[in-house]
C-alpha positions in Angstrom: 79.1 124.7 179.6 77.4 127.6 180.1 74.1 128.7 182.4 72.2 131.3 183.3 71.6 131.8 186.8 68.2 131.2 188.3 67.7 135.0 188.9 68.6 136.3 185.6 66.6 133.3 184.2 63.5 134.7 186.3 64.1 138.7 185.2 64.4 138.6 181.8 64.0 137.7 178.5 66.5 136.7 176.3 66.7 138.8 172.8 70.3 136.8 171.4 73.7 136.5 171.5 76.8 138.6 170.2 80.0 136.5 169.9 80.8 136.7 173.9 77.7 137.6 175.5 73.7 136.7 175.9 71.9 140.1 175.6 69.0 139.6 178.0 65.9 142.0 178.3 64.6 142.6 182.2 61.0 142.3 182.3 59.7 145.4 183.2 58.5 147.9 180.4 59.2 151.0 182.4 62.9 151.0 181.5 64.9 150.0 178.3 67.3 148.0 180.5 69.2 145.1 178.8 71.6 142.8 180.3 75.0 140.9 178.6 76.0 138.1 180.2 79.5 136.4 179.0 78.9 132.5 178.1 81.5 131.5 180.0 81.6 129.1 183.4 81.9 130.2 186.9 82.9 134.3 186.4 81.6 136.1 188.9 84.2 139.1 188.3 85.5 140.9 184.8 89.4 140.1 185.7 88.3 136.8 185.5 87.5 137.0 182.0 90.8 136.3 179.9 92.4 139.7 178.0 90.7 138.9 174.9 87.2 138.0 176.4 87.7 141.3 178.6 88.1 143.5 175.5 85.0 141.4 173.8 83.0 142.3 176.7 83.9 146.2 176.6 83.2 145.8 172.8 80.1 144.4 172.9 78.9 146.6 175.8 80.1 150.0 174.0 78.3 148.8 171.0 74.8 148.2 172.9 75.1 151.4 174.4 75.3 153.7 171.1 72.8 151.4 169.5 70.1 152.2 172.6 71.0 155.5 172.7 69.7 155.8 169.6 67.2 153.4 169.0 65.6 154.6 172.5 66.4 158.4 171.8 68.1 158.0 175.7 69.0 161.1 177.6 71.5 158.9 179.0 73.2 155.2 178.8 73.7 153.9 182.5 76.4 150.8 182.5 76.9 149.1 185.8 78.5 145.4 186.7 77.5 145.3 190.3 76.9 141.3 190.9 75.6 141.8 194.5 72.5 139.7 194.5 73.7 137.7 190.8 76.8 136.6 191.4 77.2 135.5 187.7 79.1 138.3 185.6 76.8 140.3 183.9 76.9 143.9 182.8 73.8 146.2 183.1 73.0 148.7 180.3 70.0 150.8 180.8 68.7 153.5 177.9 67.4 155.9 180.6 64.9 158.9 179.8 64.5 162.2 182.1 60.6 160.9 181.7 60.6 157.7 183.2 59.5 157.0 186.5 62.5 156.8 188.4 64.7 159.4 186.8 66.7 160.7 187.9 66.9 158.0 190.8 68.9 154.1 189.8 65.8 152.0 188.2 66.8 148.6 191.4 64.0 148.5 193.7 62.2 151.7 193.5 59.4 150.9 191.6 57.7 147.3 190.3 58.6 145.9 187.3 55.4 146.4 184.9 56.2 143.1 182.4 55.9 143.8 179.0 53.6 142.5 176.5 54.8 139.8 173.7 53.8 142.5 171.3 56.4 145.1 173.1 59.1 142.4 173.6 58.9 141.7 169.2 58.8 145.9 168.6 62.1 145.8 170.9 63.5 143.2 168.8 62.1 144.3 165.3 64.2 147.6 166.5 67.6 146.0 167.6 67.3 144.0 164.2 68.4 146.8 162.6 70.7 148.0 163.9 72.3 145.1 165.7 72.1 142.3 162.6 75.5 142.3 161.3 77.1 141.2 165.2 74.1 139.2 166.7 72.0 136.1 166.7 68.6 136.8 167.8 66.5 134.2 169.7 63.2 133.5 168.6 60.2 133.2 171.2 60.3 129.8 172.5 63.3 128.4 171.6 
């Protein structure tokens, strides 16, 4: 069965699930920074994940990425699996802008997250909606 871990629980906010993974929003307005995390037990690393759930992953992850560089008019998609303080597998994709605060610097640690507003959290969704609807489940607010 699968969990979320603790930290991941505490960071974000969860927006829905593709086939493979939860899509996870990280609480903190300054960045459009999403997380998929593969339902699946105790993966920590992607080889891990069998062949077919590997290239589910990539899928799903490419398919994010072209959909926030759009919706988010990004200057550029950052990716990153990096599991040092999560352990739990879960891959990192961040619509970056040369205006935001911490460009062009990683978004980890520099700066507090600013947590966004139930209003910004539906805009996010009402945007992904479109673009996202024919792959994804979305999860409404308090289920």
């Amino acid at each position: 069965m699968f969990t979320l871990d603790p930290q991941l629980e505490h960071d974000t906010l969860p927006i829905g699930d593709f086939p493979l993974c939860r899509l996870l929003l990280i609480n903190d307005a300054q960045y459009p920074w999403f997380v998929l995390v593969p339902r699946r037990e105790d993966v920590s690393e992607v080889f891990q994940l069998s062949e077919a759930d590997r290239q589910a992953l990539w899928n799903e992850t490419t398919f994010l990425a072209e959909a926030l560089k759009d919706t988010f008019a990004a200057d550029k998609i950052n990716v990153a699996a990096l599991g040092n303080v999560v352990s739990q597998l879960h891959m990192h994709v961040i619509a970056r802008r040369r205006s935001d605060v911490a460009w062009p610097a990683p978004v980890w640690g520099k700066y507090p997250p600013k947590p966004y507003e139930a209003a910004q959290v539906d805009t996010i969704k009402d945007k992904l909606r479109m673009v996202l609807a024919s792959s994804f489940t979305f999860i409404e607010a308090g289920a």
